[in-house]
C-alpha positions in Angstrom: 193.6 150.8 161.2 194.3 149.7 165.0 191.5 152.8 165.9 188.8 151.8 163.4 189.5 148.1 164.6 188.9 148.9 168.5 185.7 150.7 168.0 184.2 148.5 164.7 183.0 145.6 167.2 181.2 148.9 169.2 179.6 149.9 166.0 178.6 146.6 164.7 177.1 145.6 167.8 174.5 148.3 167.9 173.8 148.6 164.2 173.1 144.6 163.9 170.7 144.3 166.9 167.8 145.6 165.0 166.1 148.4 163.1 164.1 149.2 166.0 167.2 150.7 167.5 168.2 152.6 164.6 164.8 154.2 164.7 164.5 155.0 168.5 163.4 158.5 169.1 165.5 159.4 172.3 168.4 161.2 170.4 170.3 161.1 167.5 173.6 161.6 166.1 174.0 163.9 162.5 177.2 162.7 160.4 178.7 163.4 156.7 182.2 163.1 155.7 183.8 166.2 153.7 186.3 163.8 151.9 186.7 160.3 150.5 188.2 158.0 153.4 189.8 155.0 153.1 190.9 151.8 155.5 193.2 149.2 154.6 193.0 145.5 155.9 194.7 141.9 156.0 191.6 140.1 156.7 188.8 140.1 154.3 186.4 139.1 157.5 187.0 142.7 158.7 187.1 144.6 155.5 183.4 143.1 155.4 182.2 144.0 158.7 183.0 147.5 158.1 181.6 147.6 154.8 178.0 146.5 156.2 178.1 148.8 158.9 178.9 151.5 156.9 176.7 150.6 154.2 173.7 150.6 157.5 175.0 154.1 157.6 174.0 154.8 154.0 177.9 155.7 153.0 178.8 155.0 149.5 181.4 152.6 149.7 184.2 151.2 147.2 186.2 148.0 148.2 189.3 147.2 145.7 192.0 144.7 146.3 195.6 145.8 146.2 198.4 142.7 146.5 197.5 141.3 150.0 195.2 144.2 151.4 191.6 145.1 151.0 191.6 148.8 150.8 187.9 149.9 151.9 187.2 153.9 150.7 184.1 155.4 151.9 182.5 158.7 152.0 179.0 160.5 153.2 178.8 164.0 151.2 175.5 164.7 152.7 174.1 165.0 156.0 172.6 161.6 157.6 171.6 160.6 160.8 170.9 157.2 163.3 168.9 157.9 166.2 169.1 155.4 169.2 167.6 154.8 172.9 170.0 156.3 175.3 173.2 159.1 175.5 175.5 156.7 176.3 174.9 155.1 172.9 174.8 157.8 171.0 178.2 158.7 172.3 179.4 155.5 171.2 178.5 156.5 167.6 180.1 159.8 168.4 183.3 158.6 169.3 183.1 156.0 166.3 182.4 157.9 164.2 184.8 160.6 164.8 187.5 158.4 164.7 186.2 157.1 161.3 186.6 160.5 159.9 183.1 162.0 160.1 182.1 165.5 161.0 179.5 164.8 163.5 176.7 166.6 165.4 175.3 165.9 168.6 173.1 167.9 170.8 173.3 167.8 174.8 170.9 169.0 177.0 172.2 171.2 179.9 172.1 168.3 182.2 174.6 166.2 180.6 177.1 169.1 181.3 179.5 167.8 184.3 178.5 164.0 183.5 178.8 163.8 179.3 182.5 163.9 180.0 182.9 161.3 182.5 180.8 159.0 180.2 183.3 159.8 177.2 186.4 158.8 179.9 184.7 155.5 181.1 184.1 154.2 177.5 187.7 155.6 176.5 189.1 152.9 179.7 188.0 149.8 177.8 190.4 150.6 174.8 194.1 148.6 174.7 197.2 149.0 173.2 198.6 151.6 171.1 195.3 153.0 171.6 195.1 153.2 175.4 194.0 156.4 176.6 192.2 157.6 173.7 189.7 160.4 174.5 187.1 162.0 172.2 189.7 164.4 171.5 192.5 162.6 169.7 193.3 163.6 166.4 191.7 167.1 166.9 194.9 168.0 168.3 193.0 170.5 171.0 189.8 170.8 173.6 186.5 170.5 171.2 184.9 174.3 171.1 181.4 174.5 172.3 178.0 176.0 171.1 175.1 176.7 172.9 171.7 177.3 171.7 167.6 176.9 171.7 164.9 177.9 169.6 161.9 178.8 172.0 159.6 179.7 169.3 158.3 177.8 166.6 159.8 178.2 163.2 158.9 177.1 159.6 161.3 176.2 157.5 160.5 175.6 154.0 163.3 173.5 152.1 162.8 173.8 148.4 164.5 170.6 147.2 164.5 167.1 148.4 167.9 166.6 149.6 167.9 169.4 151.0 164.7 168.6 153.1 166.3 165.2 153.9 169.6 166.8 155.8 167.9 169.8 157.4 165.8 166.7 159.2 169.2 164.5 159.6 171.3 168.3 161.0 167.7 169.1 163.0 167.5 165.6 164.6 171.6 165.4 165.2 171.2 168.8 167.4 168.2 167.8 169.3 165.2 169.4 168.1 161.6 168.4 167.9 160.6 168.4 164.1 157.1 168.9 163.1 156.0 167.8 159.2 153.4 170.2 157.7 152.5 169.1 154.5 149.9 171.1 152.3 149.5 172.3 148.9 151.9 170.0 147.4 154.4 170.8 149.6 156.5 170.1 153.1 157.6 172.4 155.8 159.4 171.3 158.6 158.4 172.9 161.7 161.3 173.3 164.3 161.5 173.9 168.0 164.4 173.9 170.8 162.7 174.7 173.8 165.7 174.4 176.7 169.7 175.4 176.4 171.3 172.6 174.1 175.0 172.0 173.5 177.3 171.1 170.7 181.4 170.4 170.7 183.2 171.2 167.7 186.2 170.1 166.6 188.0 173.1 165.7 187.3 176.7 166.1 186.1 177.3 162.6 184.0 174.6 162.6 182.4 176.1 166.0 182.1 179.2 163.9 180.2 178.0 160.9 178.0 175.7 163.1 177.4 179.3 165.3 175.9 181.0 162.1 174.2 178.5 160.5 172.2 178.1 163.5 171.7 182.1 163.4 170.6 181.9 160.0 167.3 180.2 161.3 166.6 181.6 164.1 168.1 179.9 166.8 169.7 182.5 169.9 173.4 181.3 170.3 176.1 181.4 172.8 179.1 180.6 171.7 182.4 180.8 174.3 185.8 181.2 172.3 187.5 180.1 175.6 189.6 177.6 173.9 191.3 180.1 171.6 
């Protein structure tokens, strides 16, 4: 509870200053949750806060009452994403919501690699407490895996259902492609390019894994390093 309370003030900052920011086209952060997660709190002030912000973030989200504690259960079983103005906000939101329990994805270009870290670090300094050196890692129990990749060609992808088209955008934006709509016919393709070297870190070598063939699947040329075996 002492985690999610450190980094809800972080989160509700940035999703209360406006929808402009939500909407920013710099770079964006994919999330879902695999399971139903839950937070319990003494004050009902808090239990609140996280409910809007989560709510912003288009969870579904329960809130019971159990003898003195607000117990607030959320879950995301599909593929969303918020898109903001600069890295070091979006790694905010990566950190938050890792900590919250989501599987996240975030693309780096090659040029964050030597500084991304550094930026994780610095934000990681301003926790206190119990929570006092908490890196991006904690709870992963290891060093993240990483997967590299870029589409130089243009490729079509034609999603045949609605939610489907809605989380290949969210996964698409998350990893740092440039998304093209091409509607005709009656129907939308989503055109997809990844001209430079992009990174993701994964939380666990299967995850690394499945992330590594979904984005052979479509086309994408992969390098994936298994150094952390």
């Amino acid at each position: 509870m002492k985690v999610m309370a450190n980094y809800l003030s972080i989160a509700l900052a940035i999703v209360f200053i406006g929808s402009s920011l939500l909407f920013a086209k710099d770079t964006s952060v994919a999330y879902k949750t695999k399971k139903v997660h839950s937070q319990s709190f003494q004050d009902s002030g808090e239990a609140e806060k996280l409910i809007r912000a989560l709510t912003k973030l288009r969870c579904k989200v329960n809130r019971q009452q159990t003898g003195d504690s607000i117990v607030v259960q959320y879950e995301c079983p599909q593929w969303q994403s918020i898109s903001v103005s600069t890295q070091k906000i979006a790694h905010q939101w990566e950190k938050w919501l890792r900590d919250a329990g989501f599987e996240i994805v975030h693309g780096h270009s090659e040029e964050h690699e030597g500084q991304g870290h550094h930026e994780h670090a610095e934000e990681g300094d301003h926790d206190h407490g119990e929570n006092a050196g908490h890196d991006k890692n904690a709870g992963h129990g290891k060093e993240p895996e990483e997967v590299q990749y870029r589409l130089t060609k243009k490729v079509t992808l034609h999603p045949e259902e609605e939610g489907q088209y809605q989380e290949l955008i969210a996964i698409l934006k998350g990893l740092g492609c440039t998304i093209d709509i091409d509607s005709h016919d009656g129907h939308t393709d989503l055109v997809v390019q990844c001209k430079s070297w992009k990174h993701a870190e994964f939380s666990s070598h299967q995850s690394a894994q499945e992330w590594d063939q979904w984005l052979k699947g479509f086309g994408f040329e992969v390098k994936h390093s298994h150094e952390h075996l």
